[in-house]
PDB file of N, CA, C and O in Angstrom:
ATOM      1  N   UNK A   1     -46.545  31.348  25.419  1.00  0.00           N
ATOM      2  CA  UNK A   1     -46.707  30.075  26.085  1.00  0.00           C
ATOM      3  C   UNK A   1     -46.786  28.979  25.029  1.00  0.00           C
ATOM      4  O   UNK A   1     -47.555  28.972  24.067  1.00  0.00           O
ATOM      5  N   UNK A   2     -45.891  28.063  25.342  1.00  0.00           N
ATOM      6  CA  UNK A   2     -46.380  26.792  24.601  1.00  0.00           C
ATOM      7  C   UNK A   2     -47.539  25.980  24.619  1.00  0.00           C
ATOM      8  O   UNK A   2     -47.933  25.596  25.720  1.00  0.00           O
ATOM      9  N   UNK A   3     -48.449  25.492  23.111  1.00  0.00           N
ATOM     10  CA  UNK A   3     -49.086  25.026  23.107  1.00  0.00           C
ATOM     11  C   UNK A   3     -49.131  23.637  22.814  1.00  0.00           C
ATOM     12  O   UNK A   3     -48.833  23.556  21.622  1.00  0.00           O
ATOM     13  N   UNK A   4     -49.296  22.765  23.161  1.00  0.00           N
ATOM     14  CA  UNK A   4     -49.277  21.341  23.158  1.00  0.00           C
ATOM     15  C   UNK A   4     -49.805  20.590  21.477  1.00  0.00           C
ATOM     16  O   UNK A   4     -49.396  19.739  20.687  1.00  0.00           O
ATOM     17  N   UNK A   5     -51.153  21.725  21.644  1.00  0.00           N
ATOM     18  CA  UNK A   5     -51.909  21.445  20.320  1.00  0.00           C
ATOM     19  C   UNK A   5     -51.733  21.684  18.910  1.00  0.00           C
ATOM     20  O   UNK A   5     -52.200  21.282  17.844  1.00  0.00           O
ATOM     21  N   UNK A   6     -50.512  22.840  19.507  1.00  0.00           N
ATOM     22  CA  UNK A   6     -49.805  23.641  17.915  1.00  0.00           C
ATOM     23  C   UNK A   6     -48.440  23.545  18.348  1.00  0.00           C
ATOM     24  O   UNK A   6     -47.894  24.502  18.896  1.00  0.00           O
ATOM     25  N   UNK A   7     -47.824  22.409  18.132  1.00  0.00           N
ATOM     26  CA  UNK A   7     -46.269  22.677  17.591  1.00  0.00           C
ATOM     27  C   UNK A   7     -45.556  23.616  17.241  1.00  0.00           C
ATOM     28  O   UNK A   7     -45.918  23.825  16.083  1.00  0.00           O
ATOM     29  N   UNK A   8     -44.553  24.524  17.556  1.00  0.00           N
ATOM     30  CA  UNK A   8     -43.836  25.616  17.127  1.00  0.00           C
ATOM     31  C   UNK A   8     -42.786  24.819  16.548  1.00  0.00           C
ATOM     32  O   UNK A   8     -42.331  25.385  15.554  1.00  0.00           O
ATOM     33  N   UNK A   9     -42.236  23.726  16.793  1.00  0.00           N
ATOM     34  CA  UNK A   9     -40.935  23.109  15.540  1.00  0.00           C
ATOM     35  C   UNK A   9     -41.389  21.874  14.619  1.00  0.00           C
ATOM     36  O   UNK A   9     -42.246  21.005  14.781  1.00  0.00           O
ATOM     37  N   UNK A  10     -40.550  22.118  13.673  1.00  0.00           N
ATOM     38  CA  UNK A  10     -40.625  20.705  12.763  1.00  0.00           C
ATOM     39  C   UNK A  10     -40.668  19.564  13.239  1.00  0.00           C
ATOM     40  O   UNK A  10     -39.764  19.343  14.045  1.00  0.00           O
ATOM     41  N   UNK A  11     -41.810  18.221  12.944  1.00  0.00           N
ATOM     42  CA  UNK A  11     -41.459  17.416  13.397  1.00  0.00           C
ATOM     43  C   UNK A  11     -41.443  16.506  11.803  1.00  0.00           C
ATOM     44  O   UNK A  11     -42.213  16.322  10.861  1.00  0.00           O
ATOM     45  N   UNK A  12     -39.801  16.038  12.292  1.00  0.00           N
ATOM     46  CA  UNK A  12     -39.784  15.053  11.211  1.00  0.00           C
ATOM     47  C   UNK A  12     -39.366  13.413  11.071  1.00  0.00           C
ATOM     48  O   UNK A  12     -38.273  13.160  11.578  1.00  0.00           O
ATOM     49  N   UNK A  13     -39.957  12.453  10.559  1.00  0.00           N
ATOM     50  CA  UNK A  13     -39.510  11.157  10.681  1.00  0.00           C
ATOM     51  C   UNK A  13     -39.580  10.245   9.951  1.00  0.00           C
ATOM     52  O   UNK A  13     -40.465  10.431   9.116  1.00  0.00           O
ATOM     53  N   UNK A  14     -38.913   9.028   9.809  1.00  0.00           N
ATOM     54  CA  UNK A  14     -39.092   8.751   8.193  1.00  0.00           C
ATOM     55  C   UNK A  14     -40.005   6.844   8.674  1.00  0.00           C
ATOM     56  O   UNK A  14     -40.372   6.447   9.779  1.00  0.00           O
ATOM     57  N   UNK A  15     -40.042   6.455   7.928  1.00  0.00           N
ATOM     58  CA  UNK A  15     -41.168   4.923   7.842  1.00  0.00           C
ATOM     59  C   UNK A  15     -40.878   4.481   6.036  1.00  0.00           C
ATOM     60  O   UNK A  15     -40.898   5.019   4.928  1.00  0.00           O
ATOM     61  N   UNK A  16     -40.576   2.944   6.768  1.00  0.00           N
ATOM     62  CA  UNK A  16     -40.472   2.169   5.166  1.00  0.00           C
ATOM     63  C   UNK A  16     -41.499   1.485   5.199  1.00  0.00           C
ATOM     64  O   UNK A  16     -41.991   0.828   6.116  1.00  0.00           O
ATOM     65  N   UNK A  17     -41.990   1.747   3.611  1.00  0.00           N
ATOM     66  CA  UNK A  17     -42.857   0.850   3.366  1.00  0.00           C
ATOM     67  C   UNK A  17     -43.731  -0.243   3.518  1.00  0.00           C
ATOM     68  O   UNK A  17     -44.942  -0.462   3.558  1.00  0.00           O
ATOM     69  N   UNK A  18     -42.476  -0.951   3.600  1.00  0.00           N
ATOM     70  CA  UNK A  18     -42.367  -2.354   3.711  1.00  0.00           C
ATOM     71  C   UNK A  18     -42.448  -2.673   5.344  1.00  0.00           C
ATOM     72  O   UNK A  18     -42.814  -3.786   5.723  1.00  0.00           O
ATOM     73  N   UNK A  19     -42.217  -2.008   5.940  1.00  0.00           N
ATOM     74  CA  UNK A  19     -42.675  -2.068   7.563  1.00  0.00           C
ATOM     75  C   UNK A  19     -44.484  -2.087   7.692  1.00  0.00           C
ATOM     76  O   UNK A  19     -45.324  -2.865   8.143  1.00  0.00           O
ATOM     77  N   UNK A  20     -44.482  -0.483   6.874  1.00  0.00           N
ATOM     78  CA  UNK A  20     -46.401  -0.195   7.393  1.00  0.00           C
ATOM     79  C   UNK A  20     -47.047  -1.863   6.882  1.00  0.00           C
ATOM     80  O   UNK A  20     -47.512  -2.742   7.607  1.00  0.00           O
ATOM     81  N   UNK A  21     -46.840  -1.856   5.256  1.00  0.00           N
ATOM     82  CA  UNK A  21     -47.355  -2.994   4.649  1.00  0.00           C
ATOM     83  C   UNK A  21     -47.585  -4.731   5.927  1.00  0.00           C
ATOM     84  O   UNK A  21     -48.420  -5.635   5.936  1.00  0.00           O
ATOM     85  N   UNK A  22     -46.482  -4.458   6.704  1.00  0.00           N
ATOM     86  CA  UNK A  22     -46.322  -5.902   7.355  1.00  0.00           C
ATOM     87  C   UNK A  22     -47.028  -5.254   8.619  1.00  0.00           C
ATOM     88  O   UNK A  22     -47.635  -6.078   9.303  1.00  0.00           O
ATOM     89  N   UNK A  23     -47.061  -4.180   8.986  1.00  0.00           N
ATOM     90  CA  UNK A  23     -47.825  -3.701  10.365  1.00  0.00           C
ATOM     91  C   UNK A  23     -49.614  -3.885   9.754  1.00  0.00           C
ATOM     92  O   UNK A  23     -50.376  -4.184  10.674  1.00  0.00           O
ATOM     93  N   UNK A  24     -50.259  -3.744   8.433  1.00  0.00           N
ATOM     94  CA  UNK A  24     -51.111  -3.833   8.089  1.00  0.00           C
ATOM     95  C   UNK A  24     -51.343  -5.502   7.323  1.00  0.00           C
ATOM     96  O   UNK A  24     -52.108  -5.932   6.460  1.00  0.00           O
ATOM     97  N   UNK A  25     -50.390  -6.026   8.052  1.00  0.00           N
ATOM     98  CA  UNK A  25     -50.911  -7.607   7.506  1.00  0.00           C
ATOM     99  C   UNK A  25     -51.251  -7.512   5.883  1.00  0.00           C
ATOM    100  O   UNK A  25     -52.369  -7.482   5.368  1.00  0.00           O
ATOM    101  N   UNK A  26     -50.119  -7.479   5.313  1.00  0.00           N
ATOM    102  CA  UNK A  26     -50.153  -7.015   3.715  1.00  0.00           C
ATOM    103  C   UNK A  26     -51.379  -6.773   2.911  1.00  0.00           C
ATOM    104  O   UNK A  26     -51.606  -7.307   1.825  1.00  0.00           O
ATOM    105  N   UNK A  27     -52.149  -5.933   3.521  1.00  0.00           N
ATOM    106  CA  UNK A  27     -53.483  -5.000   3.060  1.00  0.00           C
ATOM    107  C   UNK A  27     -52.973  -3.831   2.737  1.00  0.00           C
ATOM    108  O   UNK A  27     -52.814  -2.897   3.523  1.00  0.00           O
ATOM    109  N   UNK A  28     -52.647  -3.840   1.348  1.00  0.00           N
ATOM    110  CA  UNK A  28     -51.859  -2.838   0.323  1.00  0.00           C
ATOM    111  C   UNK A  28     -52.721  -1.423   0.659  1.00  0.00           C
ATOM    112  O   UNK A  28     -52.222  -0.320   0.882  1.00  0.00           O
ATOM    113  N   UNK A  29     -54.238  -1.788   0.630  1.00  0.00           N
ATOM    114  CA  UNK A  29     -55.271  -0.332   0.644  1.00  0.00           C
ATOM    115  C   UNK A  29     -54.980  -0.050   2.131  1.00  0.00           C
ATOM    116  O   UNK A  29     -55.776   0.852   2.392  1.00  0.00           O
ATOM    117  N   UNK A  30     -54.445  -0.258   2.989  1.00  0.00           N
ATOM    118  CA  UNK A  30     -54.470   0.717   4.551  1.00  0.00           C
ATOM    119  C   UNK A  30     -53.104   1.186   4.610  1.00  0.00           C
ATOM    120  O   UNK A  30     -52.903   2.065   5.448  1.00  0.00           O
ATOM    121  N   UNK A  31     -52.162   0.822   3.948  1.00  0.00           N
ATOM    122  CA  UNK A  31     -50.560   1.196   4.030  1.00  0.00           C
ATOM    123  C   UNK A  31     -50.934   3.097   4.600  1.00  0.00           C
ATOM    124  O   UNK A  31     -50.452   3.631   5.599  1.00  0.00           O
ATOM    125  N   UNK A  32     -51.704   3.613   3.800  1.00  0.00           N
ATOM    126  CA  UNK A  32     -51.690   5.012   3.934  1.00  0.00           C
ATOM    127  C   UNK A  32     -52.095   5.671   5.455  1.00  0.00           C
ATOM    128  O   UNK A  32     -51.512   6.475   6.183  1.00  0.00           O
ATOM    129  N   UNK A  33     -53.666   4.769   5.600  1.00  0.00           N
ATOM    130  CA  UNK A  33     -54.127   4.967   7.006  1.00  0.00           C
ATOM    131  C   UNK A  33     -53.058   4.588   8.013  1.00  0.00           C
ATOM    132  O   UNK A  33     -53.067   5.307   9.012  1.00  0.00           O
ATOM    133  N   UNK A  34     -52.348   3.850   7.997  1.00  0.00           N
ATOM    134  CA  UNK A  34     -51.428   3.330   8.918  1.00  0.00           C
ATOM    135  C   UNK A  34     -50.037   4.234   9.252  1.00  0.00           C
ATOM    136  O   UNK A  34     -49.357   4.310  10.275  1.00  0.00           O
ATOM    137  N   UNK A  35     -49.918   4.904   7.887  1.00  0.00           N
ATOM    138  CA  UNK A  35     -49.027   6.242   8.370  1.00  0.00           C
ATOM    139  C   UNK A  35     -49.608   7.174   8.392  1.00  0.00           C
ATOM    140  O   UNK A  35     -48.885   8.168   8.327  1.00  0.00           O
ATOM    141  N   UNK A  36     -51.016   7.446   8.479  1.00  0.00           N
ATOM    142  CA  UNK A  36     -51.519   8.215   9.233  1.00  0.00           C
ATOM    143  C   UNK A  36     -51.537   7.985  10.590  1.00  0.00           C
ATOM    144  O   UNK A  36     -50.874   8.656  11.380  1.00  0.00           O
ATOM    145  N   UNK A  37     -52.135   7.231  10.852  1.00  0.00           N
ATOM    146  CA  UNK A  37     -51.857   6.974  12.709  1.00  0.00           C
ATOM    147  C   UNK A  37     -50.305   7.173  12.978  1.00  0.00           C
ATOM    148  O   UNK A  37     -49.871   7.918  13.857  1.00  0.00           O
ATOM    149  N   UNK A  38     -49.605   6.497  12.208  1.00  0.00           N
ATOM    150  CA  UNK A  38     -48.301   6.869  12.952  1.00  0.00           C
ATOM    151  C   UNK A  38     -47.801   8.419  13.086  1.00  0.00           C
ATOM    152  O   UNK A  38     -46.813   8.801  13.713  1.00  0.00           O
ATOM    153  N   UNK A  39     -49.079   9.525  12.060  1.00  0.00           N
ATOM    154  CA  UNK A  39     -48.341  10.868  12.154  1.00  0.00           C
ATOM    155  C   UNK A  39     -49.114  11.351  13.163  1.00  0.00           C
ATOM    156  O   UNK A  39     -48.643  12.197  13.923  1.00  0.00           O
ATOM    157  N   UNK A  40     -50.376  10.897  13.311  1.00  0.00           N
ATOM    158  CA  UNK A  40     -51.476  11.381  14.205  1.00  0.00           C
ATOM    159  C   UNK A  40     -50.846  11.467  16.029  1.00  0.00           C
ATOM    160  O   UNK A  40     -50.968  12.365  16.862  1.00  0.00           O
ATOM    161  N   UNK A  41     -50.045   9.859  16.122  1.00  0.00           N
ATOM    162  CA  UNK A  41     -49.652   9.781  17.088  1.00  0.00           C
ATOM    163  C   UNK A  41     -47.926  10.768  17.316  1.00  0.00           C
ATOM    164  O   UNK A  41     -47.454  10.866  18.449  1.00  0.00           O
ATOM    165  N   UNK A  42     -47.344  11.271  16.333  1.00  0.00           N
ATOM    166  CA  UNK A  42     -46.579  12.262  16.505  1.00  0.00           C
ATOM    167  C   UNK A  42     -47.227  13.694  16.684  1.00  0.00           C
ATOM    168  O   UNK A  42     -46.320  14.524  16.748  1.00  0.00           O
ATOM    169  N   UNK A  43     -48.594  14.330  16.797  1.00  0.00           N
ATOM    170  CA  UNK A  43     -48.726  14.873  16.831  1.00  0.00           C
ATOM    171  C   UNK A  43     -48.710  16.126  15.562  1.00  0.00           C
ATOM    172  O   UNK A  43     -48.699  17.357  15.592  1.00  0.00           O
ATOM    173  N   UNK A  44     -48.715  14.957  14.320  1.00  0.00           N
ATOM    174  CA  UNK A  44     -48.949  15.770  13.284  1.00  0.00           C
ATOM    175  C   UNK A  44     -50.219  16.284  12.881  1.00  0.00           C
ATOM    176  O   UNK A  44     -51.148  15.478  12.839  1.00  0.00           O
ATOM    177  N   UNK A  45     -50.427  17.444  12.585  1.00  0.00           N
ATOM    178  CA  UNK A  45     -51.949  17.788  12.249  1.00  0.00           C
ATOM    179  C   UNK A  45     -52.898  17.053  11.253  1.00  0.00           C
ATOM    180  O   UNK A  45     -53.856  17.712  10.849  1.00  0.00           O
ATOM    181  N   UNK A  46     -52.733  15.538  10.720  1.00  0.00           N
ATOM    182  CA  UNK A  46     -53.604  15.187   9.832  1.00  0.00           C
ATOM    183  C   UNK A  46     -54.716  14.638   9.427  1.00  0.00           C
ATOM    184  O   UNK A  46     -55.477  14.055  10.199  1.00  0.00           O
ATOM    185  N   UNK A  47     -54.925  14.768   8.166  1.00  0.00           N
ATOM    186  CA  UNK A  47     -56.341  14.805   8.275  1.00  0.00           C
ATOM    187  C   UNK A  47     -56.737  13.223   7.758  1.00  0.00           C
ATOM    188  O   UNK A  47     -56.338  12.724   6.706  1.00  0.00           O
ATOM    189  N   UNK A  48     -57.631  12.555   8.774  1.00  0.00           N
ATOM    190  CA  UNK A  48     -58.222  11.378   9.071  1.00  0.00           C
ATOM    191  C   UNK A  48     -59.641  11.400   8.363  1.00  0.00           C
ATOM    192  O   UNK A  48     -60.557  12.166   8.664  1.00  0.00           O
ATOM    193  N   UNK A  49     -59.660  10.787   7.738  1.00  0.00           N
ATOM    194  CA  UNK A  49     -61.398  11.072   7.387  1.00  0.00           C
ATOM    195  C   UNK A  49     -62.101   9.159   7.791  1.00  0.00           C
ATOM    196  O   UNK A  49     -61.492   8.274   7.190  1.00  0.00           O
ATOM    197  N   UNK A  50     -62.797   8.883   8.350  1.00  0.00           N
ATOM    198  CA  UNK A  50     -62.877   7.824   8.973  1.00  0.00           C
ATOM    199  C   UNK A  50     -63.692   6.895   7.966  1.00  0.00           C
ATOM    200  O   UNK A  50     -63.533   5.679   7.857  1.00  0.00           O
ATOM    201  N   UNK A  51     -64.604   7.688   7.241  1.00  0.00           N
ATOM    202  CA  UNK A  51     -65.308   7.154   5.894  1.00  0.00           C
ATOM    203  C   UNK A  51     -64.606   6.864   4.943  1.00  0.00           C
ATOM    204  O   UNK A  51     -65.203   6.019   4.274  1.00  0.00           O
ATOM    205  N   UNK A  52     -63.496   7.151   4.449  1.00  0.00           N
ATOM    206  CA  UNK A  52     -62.471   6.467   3.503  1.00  0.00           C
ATOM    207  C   UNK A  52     -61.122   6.324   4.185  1.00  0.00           C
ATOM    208  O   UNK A  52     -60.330   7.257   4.314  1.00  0.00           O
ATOM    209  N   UNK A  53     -60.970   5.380   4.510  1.00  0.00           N
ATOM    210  CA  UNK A  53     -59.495   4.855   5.384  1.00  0.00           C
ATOM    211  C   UNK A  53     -58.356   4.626   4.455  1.00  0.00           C
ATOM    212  O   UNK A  53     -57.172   4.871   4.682  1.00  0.00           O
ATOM    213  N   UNK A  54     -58.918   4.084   3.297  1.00  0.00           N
ATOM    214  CA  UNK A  54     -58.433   3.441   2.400  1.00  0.00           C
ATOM    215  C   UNK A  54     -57.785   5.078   1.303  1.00  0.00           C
ATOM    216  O   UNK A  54     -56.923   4.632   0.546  1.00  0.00           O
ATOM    217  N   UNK A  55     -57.899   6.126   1.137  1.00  0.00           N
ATOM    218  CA  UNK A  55     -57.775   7.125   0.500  1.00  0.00           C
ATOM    219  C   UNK A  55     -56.002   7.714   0.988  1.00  0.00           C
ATOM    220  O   UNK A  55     -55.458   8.273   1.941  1.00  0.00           O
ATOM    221  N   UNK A  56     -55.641   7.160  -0.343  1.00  0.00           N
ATOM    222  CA  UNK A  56     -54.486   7.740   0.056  1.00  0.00           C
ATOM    223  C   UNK A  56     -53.634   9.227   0.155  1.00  0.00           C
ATOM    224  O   UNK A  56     -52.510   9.384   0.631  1.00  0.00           O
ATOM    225  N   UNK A  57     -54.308  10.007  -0.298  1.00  0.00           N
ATOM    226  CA  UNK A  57     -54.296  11.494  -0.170  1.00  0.00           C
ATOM    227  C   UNK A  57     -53.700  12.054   1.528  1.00  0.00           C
ATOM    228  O   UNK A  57     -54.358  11.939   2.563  1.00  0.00           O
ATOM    229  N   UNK A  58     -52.705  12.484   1.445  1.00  0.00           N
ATOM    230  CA  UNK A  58     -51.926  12.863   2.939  1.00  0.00           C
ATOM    231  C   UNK A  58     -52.055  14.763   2.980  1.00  0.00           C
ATOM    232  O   UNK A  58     -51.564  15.537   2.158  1.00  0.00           O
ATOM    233  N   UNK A  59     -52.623  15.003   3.835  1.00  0.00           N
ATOM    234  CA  UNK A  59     -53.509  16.351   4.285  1.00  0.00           C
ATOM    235  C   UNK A  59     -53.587  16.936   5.052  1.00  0.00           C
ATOM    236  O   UNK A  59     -54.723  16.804   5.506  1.00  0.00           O
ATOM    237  N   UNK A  60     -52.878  17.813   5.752  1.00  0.00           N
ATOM    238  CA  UNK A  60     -52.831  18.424   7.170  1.00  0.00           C
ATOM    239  C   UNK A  60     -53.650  19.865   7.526  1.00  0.00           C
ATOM    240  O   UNK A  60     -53.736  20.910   6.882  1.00  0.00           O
ATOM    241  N   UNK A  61     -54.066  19.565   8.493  1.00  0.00           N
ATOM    242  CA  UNK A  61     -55.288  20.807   8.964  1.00  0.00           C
ATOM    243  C   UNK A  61     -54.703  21.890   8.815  1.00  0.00           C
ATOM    244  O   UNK A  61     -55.376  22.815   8.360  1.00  0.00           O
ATOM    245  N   UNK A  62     -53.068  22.164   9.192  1.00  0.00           N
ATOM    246  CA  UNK A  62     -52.425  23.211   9.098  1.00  0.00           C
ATOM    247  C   UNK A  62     -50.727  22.954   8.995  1.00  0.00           C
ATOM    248  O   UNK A  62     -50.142  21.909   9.278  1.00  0.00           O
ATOM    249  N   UNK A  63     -50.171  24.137   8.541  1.00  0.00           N
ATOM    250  CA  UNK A  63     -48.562  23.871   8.301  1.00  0.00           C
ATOM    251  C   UNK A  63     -48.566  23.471   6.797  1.00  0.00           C
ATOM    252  O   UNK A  63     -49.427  23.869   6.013  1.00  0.00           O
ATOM    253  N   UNK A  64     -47.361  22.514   6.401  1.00  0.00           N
ATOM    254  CA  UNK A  64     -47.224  22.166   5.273  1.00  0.00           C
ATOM    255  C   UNK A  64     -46.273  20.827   5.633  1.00  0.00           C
ATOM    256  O   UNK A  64     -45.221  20.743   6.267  1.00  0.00           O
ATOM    257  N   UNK A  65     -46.817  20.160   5.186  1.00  0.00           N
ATOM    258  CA  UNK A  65     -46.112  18.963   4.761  1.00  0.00           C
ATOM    259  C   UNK A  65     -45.239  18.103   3.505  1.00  0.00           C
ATOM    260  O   UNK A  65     -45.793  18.092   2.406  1.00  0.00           O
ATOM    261  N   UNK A  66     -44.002  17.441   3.623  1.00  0.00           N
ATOM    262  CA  UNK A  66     -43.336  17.799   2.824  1.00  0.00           C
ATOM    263  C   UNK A  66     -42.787  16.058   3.101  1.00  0.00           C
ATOM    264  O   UNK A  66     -42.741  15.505   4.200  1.00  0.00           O
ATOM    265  N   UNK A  67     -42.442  15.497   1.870  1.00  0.00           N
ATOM    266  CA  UNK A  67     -41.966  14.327   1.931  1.00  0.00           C
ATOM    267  C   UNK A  67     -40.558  13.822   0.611  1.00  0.00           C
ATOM    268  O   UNK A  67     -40.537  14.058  -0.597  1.00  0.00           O
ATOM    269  N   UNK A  68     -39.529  13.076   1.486  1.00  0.00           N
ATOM    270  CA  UNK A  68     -38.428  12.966   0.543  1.00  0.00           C
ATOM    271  C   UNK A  68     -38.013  11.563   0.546  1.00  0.00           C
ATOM    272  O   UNK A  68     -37.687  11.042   1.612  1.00  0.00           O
ATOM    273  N   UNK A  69     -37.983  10.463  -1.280  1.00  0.00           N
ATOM    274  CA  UNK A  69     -38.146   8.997  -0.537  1.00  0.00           C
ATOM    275  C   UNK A  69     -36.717   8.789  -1.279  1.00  0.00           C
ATOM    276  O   UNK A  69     -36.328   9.251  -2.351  1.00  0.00           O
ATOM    277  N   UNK A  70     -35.951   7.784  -0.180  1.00  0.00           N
ATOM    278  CA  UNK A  70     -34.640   7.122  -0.561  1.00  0.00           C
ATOM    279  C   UNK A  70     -34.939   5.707  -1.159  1.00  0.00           C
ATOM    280  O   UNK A  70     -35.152   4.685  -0.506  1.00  0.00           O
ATOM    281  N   UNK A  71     -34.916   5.827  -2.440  1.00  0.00           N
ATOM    282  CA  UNK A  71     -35.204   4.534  -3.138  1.00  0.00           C
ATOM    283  C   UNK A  71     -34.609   3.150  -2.853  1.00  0.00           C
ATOM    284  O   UNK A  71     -35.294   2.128  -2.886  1.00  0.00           O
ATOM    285  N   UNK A  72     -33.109   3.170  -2.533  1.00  0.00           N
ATOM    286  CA  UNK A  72     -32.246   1.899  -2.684  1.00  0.00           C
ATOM    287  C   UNK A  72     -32.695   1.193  -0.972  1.00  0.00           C
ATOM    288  O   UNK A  72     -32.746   0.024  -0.591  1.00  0.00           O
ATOM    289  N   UNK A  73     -33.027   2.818  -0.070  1.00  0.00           N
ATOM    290  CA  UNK A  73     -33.632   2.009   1.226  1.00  0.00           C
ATOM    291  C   UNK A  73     -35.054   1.459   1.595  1.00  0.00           C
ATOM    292  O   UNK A  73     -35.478   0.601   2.368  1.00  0.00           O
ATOM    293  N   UNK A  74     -35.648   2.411   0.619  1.00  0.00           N
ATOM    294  CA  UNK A  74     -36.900   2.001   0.240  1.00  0.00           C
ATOM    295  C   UNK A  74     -37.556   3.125   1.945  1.00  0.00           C
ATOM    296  O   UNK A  74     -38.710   3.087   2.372  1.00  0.00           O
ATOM    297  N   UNK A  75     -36.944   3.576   2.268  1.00  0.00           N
ATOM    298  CA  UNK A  75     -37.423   5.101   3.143  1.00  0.00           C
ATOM    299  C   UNK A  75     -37.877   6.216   2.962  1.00  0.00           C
ATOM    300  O   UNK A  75     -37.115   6.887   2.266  1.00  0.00           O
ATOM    301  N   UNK A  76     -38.780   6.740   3.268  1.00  0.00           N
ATOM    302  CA  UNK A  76     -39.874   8.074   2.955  1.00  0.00           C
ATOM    303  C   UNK A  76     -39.389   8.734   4.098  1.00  0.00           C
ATOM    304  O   UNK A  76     -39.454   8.093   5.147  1.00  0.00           O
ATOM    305  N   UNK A  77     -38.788  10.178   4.147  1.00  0.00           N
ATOM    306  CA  UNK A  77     -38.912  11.260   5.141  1.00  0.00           C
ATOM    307  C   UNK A  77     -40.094  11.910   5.062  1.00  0.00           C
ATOM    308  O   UNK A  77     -40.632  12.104   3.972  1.00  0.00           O
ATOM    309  N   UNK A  78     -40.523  12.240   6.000  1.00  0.00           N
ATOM    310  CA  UNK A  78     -41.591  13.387   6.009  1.00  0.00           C
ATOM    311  C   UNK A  78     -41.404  14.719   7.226  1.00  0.00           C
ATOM    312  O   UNK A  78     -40.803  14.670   8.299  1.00  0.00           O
ATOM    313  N   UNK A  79     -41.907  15.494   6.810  1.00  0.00           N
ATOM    314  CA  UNK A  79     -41.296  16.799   7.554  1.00  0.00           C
ATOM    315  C   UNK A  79     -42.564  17.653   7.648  1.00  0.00           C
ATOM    316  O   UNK A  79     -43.239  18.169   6.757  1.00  0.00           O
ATOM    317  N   UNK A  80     -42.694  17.655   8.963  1.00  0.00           N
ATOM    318  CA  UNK A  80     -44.075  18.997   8.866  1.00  0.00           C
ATOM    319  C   UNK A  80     -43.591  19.920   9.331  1.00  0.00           C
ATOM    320  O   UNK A  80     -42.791  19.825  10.262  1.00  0.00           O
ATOM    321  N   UNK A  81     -44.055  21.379   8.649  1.00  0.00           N
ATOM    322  CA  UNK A  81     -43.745  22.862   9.123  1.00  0.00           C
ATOM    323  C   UNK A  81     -45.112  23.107   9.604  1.00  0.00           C
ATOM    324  O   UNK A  81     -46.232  22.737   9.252  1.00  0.00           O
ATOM    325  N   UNK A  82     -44.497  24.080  10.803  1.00  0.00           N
ATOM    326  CA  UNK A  82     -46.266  24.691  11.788  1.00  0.00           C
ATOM    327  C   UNK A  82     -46.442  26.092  10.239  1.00  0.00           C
ATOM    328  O   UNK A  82     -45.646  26.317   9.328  1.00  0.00           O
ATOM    329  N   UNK A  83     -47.389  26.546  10.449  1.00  0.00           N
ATOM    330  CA  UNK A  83     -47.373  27.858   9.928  1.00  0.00           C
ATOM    331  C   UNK A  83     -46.761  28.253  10.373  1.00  0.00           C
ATOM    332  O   UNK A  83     -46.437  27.655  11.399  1.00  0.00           O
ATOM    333  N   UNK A  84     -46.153  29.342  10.135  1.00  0.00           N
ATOM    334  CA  UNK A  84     -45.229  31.000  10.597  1.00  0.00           C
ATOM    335  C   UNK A  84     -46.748  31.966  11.386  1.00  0.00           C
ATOM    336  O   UNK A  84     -47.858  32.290  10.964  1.00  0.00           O
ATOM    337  N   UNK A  85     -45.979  32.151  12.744  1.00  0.00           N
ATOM    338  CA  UNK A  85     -46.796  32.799  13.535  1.00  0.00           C
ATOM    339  C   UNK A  85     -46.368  34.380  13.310  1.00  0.00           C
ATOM    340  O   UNK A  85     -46.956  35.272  13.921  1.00  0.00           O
TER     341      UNK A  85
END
């Protein structure tokens, strides 16, 4: 049965920079928290710590996460794998 809470496929999607930065009203220290919410709300497993928002360290409860950045677009992919069941 599928679980809602555990993903069985990759979910992957990419975010520029320069978007989060202007979604965070150019507050350079939340750029990170802000693609956190955006993975949180994909249903990526990550880890939020609410006492440092500002910590840019990207961390998932489970799976592995994996990121690839296109410089000239200034675009970050990111790709989460579930564990292997």
């Amino acid at each position: 049965m599928n679980d809602p809470t555990h993903p069985s496929d990759n979910i992957t999607f990419s975010v520029r920079y320069a978007d989060l930065l202007q979604e965070c009203n150019g507050e350079t220290d939340l750029v990170s928290y802000m693609l956190k919410i955006h993975m949180h709300e994909l249903q990526i497993p990550i880890v939020i710590d609410p006492l440092s928002i500002r910590s840019d360290t990207l961390e998932v409860m489970h799976g592995r996460l994996t990121s690839y950045t296109y410089p000239p677009t200034g675009t970050t992919s990111y790709i989460w794998t579930p564990n292997e069941s």
